[in-house]
KEROVEX-21075 format. One line per 2 residues: number of its first residue (from 0); for each residue x, y, z of C-alpha. Coordinates in Angstrom, 3 decimals. Layout:
NUM = X/Y/Z | ...;
end
This chain:
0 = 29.657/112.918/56.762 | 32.050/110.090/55.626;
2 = 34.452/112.140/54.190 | 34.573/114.476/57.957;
4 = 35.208/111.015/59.711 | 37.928/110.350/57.686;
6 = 39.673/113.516/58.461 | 39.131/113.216/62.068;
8 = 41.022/110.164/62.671 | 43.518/109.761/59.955;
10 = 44.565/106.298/61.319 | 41.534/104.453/61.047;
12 = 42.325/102.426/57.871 | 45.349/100.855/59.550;
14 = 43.090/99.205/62.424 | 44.999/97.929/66.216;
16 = 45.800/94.308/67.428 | 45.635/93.465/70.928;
18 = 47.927/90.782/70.212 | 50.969/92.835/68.043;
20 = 50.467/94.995/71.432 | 51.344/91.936/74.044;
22 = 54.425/91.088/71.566 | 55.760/94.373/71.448;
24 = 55.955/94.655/75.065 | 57.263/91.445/75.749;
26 = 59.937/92.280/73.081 | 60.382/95.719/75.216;
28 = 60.540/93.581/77.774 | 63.452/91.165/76.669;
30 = 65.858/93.655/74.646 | 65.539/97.052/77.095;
32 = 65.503/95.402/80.516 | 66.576/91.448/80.673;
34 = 69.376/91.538/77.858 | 70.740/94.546/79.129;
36 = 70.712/93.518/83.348 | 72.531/90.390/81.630;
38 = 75.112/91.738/79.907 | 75.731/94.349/82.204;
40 = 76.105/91.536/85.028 | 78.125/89.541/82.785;
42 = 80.551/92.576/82.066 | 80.577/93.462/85.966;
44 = 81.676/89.405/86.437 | 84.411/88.845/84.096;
46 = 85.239/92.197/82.085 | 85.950/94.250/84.964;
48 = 89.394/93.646/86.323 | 89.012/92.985/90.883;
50 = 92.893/93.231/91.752 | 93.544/96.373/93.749;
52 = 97.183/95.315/94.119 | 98.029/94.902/90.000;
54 = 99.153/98.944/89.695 | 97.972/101.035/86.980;
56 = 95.158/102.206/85.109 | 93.991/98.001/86.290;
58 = 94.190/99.387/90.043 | 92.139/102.294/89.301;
60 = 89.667/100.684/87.460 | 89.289/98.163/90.249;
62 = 89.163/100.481/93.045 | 86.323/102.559/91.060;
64 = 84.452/99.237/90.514 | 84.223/98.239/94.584;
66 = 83.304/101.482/95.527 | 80.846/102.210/93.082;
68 = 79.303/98.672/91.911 | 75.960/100.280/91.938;
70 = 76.513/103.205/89.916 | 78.584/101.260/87.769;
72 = 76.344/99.009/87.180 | 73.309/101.301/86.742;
74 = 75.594/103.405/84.373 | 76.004/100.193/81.799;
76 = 72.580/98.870/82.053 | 71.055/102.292/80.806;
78 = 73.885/102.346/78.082 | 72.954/98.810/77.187;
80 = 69.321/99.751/77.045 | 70.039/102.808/75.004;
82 = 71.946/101.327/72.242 | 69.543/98.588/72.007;
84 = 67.021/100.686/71.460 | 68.502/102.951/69.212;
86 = 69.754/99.487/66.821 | 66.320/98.023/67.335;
88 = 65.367/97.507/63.820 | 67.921/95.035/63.315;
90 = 67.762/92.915/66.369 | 65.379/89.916/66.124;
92 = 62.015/90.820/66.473 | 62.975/93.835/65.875;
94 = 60.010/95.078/63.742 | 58.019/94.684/66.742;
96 = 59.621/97.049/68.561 | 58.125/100.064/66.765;
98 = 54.644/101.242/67.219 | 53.001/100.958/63.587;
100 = 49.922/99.067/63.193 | 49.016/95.540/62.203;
102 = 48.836/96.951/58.483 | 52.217/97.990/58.321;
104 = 54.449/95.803/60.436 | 54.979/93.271/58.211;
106 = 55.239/95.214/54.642 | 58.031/97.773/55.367;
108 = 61.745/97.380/55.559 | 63.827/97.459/57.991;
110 = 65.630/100.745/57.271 | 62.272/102.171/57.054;
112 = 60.503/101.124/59.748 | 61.797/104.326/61.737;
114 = 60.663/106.707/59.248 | 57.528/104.886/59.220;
116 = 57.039/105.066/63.192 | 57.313/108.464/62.924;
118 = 54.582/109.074/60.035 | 52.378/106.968/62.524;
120 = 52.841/109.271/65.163 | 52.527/112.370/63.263;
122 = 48.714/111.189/62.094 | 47.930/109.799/65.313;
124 = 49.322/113.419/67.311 | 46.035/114.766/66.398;
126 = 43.818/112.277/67.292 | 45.419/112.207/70.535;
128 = 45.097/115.655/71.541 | 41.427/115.910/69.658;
130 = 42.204/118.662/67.523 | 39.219/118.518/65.075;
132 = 39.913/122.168/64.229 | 42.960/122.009/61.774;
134 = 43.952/124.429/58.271 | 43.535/122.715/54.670;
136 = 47.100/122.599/54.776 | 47.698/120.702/57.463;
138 = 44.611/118.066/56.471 | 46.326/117.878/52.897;
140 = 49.427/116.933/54.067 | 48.178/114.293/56.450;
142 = 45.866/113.055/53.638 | 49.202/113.068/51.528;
144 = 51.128/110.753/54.001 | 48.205/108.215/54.866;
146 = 48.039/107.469/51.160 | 51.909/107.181/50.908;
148 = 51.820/104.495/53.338 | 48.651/102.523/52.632;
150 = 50.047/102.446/49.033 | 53.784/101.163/50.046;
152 = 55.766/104.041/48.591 | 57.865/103.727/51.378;
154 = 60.412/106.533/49.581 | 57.934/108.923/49.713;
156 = 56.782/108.527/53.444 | 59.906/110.603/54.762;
158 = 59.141/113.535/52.021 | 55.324/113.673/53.461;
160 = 56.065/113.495/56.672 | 58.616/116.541/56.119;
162 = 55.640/118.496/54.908 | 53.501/117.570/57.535;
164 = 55.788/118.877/60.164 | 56.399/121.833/58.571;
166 = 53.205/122.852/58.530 | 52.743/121.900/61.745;
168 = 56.014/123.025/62.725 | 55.260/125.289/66.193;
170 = 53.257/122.518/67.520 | 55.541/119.745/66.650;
172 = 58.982/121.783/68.261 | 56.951/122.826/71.302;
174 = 55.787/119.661/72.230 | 59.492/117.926/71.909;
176 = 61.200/121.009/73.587 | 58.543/120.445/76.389;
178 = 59.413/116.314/76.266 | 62.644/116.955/76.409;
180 = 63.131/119.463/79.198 | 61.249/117.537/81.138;
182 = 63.761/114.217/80.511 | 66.426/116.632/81.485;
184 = 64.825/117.680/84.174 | 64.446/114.339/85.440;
186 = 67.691/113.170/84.899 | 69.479/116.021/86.942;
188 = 66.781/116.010/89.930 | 67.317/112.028/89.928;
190 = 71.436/112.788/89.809 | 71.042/115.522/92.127;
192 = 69.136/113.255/95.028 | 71.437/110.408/94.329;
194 = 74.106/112.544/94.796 | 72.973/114.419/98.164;
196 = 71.693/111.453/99.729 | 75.260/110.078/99.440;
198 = 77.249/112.739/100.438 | 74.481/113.684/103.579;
200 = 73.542/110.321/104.907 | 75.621/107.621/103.093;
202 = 78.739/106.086/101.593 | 80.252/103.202/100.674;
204 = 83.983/102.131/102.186 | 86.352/99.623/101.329;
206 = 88.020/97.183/103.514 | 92.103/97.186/102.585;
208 = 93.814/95.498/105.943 | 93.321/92.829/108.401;
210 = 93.189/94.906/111.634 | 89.425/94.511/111.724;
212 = 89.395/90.031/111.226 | 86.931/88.219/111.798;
214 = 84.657/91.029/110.985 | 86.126/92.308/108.007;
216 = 88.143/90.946/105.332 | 90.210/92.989/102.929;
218 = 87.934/93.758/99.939 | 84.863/94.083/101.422;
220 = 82.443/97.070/101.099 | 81.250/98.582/103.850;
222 = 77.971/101.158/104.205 | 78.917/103.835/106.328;
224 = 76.805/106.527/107.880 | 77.841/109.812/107.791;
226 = 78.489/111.411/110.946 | 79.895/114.352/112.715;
228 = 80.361/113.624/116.338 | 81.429/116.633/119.043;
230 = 81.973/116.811/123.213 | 77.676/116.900/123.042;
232 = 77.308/114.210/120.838 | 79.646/111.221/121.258;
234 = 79.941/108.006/119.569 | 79.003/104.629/121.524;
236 = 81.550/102.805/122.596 | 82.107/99.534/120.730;
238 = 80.560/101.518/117.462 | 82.554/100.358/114.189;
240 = 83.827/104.275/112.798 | 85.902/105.549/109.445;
242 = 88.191/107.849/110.614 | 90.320/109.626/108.003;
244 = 94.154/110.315/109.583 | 97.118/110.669/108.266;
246 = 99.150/106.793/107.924 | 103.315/107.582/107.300;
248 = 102.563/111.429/105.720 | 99.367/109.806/103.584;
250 = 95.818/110.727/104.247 | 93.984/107.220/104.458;
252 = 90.671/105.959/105.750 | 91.040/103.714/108.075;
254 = 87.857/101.267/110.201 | 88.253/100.816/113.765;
256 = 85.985/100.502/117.345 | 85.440/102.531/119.554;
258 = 86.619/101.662/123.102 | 87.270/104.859/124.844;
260 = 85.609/108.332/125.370 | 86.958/111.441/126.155;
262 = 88.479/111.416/129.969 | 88.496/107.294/129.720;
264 = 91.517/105.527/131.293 | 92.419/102.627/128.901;
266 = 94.939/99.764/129.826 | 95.088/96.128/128.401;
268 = 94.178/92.945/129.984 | 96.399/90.926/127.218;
270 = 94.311/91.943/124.477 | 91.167/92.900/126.455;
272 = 90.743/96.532/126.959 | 90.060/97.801/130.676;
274 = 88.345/100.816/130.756 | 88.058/103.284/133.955;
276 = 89.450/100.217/135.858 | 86.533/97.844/134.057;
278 = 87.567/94.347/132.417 | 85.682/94.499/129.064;
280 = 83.105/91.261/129.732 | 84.609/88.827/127.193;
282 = 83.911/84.661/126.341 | 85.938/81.998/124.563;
284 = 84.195/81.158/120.897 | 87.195/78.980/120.032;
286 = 90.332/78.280/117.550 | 90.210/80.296/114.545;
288 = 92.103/80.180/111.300 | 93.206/83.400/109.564;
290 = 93.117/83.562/106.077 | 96.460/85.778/106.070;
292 = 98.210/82.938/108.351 | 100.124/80.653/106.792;
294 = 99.997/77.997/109.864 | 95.969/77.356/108.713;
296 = 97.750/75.206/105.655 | 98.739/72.762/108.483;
298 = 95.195/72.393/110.248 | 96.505/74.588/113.559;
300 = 94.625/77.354/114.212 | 96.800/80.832/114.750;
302 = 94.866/82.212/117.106 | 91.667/82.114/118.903;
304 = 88.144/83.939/118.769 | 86.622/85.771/121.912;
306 = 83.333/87.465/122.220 | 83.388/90.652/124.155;
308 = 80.254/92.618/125.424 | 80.534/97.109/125.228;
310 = 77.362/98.860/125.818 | 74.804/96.700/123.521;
312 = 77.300/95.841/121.478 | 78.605/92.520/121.222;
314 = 81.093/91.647/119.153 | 83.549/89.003/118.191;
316 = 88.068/89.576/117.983 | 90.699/87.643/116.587;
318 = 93.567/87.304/119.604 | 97.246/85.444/119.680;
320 = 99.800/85.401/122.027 | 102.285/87.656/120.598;
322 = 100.425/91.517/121.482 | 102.565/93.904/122.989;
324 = 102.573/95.385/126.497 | 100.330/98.496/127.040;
326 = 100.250/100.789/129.819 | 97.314/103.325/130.622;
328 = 96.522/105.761/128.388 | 93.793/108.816/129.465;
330 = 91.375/109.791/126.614 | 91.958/113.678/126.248;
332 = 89.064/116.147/125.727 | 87.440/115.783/122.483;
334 = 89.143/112.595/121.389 | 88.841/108.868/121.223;
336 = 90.414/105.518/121.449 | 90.100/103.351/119.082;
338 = 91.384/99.731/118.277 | 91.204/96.831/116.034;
340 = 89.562/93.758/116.311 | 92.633/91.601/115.207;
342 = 93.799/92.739/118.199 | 97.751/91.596/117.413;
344 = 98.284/93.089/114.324 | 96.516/96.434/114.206;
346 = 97.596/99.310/114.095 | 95.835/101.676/116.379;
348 = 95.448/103.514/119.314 | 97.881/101.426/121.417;
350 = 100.317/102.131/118.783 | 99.790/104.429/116.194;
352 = 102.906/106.938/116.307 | 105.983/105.102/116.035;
354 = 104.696/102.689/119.273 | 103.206/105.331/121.527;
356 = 99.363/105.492/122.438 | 97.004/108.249/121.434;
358 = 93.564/108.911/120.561 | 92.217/110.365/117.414;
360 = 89.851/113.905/117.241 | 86.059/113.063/116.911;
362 = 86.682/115.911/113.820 | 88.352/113.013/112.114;
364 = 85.386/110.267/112.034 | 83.587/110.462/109.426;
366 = 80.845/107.615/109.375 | 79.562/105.105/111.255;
368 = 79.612/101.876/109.585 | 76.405/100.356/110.090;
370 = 76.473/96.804/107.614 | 78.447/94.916/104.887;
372 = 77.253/96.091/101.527 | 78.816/92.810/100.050;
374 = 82.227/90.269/100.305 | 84.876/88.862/97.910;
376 = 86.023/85.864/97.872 | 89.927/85.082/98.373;
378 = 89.567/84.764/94.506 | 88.052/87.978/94.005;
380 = 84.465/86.734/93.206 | 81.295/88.523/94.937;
382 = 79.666/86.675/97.896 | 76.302/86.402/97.762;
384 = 75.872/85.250/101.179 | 77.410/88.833/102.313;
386 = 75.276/91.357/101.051 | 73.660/93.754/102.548;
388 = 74.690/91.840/106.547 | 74.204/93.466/109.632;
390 = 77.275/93.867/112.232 | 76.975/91.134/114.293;
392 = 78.742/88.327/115.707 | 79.181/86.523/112.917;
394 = 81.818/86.123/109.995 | 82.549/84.139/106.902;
396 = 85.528/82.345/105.911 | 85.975/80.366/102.708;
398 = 86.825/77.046/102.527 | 86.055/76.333/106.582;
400 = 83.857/74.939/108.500 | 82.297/77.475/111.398;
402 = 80.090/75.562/112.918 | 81.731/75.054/116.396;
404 = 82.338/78.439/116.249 | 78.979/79.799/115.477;
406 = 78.319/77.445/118.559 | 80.465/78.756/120.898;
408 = 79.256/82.200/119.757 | 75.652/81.207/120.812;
410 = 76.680/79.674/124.240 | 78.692/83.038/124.618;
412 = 75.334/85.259/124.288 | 73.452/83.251/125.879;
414 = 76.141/84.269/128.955 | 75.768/87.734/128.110;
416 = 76.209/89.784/130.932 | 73.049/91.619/132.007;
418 = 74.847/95.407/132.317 | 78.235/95.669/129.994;
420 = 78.485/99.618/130.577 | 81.807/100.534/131.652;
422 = 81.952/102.900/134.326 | 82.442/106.348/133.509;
424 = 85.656/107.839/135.762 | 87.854/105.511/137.589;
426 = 86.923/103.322/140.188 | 89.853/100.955/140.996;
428 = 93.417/101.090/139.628 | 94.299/98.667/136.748;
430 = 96.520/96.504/138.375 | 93.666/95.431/140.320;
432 = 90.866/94.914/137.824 | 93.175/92.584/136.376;
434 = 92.024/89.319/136.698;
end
């Protein structure tokens, strides 16, 4: 009876410690998910070059690295993780990484301690799936290896445990080809959601000008949307859109709102759109001080900050003194008219070919942005107060204290007009709605 319980569970001279358990998994723990987040965040901070501007393989890189900080990140923490693991037996603690038993952790080397992991498993495979019924052969050989390693022959571990496999050779490849296929498996259905759920609902755009200020300063990473709009289905006006058009012979993506819809008559009060003879509702929230001007160095502010009310959007531009004249412009079918928020010095619209008005096809929007997946920094450094913000009234800018603005911003909603819908033909010429 003795000699048919040793058979049956081949590990039972090598005994289990709750407490070698705990360290191993704190040890997982440390080297497979802390060290490598770390690193990976350390590598993300200083190893990756941020300049889009520098030229070269540098731009490249840097343009990868903003528009796909997740991925990129994801991509070096698994390869961190990996390598770890795969060096384990020579990192400190390392012994405790592999799954032997109390017995046995302390006695073999290092360079054997994989070998002797897998003799562990091989004995314990049975157990595990409770297969009392084996051949001589295969209780020989595991009888063979347990007495290798309760003896300490460590250099004749690897030559038992080739014997065991081979005689249990069927078993032993099914069950990997099975753990492996399923890996794979997982791997591509994980890729394959990622990958559809960005191309069918979501994607990640970068900021490059300052037509969109206060908003949106160059650099940052916007989530957009996907959409495809049509005469049915229109966007809202004062909706922040990609649009992908052609800029001096170059498809570009460029970030604009909406102001007019197909049929719309569009004029300019200053820098205030009118829209079907409607003054766009808008509200003083004071000076503000670009970060592309160079008159914010001597304490003036270059322009000033209003708060204008579309729809239920409300929304805050950047406006000077020195905007062009515009005269009306109709929306044709299946188009729309876009602008900037830095309202004198975009590029839009009022002014896209060569100085003339026109509106862009809904064909060429291609997402709706819908928040700020993070900011830089005027020195290139991420913002954590920027991630993952809604588009609302308010903005950042380094180095400047917004607190009168943020005011006036408040004092400006709490004025809100109660209907900012613009009418949607017509109803007065625009010499008249101006005010």
């Amino acid at each position: 009876m003795r000699e048919s319980e040793v058979v049956s569970s081949p590990l039972a001279p090598f005994g289990r410690s709750v407490h070698l358990s705990l360290l191993r998994w704190v040890l997982q723990l440390l080297w497979f998910v802390i060290i490598p987040l770390t690193v990976s965040g350390v590598i993300l901070r200083y190893l990756v070059p941020y300049s889009v501007t520098a030229g070269g393989i540098e731009t490249t890189i840097a343009v990868f690295a903003f528009e796909h900080t997740l991925l990129l990140a994801l991509f070096l923490f698994v390869l961190l993780a990996a390598l770890f693991r795969y060096w384990r037996a020579f990192l400190p603690g390392g012994r405790y990484l592999f799954v032997l038993p109390h017995a046995l952790v302390e006695r073999v080397p290092r360079r054997r301690l994989a070998v002797c992991e897998a003799a562990v498993a091989a004995l314990a495979e049975r157990v595990t799936r409770n297969d009392s019924a084996i051949s001589g052969d295969a209780a020989d050989a595991e009888h063979e290896l347990r007495e290798q390693l309760l003896s300490g022959k460590w250099s004749r571990v690897e030559s038992a445990l080739d014997r065991l496999r081979r005689v249990r050779a069927h078993a032993a490849r099914a069950l990997e080809l099975r753990k492996v296929l399923i890996f794979a498996l997982g791997i591509v259905a994980t890729a394959l959601l990622a990958l559809g759920l960005r191309s069918s609902f979501f994607q990640a755009y970068q900021v490059s000008g300052t037509s969109m200020l206060p908003a949106f300063t160059p650099g940052d990473l916007l989530a957009g949307k996907l959409a495809k709009y049509s005469p049915s289905d229109l966007p809202q006006r004062g909706e922040v859109v990609v649009l992908r058009v052609s800029v001096d012979g170059e498809s570009r993506e460029i970030v604009k709102r909406v102001v007019g819809l197909p049929g719309d008559h569009i004029g300019m009060y200053g820098d205030v759109p009118i829209i079907n003879g409607w003054t766009v509702p808008f509200c003083d929230a004071g000076p503000y001080f670009s970060p592309e001007d160079q008159s914010a160095k001597t304490g003036d502010p270059s322009g000033r900050l209003m708060m204008e009310f579309v729809g239920d959007q409300a929304y805050l531009t950047y406006q000077t003194a020195t905007s062009e004249p515009f005269t009306e412009y109709v929306v044709k079918p299946g188009e729309v008219f876009v602008i900037g928020d830095n309202r004198s010095n975009s590029r839009d619209s009022r002014n896209f070919e060569a100085g003339a008005a026109r509106g862009f096809p809904l064909s060429a929007i291609r997402a709706r942005v819908t928040r700020v997946l993070f900011s830089r920094t005027p020195r290139g450094e991420l913002d954590p107060a920027s991630v993952w913000q809604p588009l609302d009234y308010t903005f950042r800018l380094e180095g400047t204290d917004l607190t009168a603005n943020e005011n006036a911003a408040r004092r400006c909603l709490a004025l809100r007009p109660k209907d900012a819908r613009p009418p949607s033909a017509p109803a007065v010429s625009l010499a008249s709605a101006v005010r």
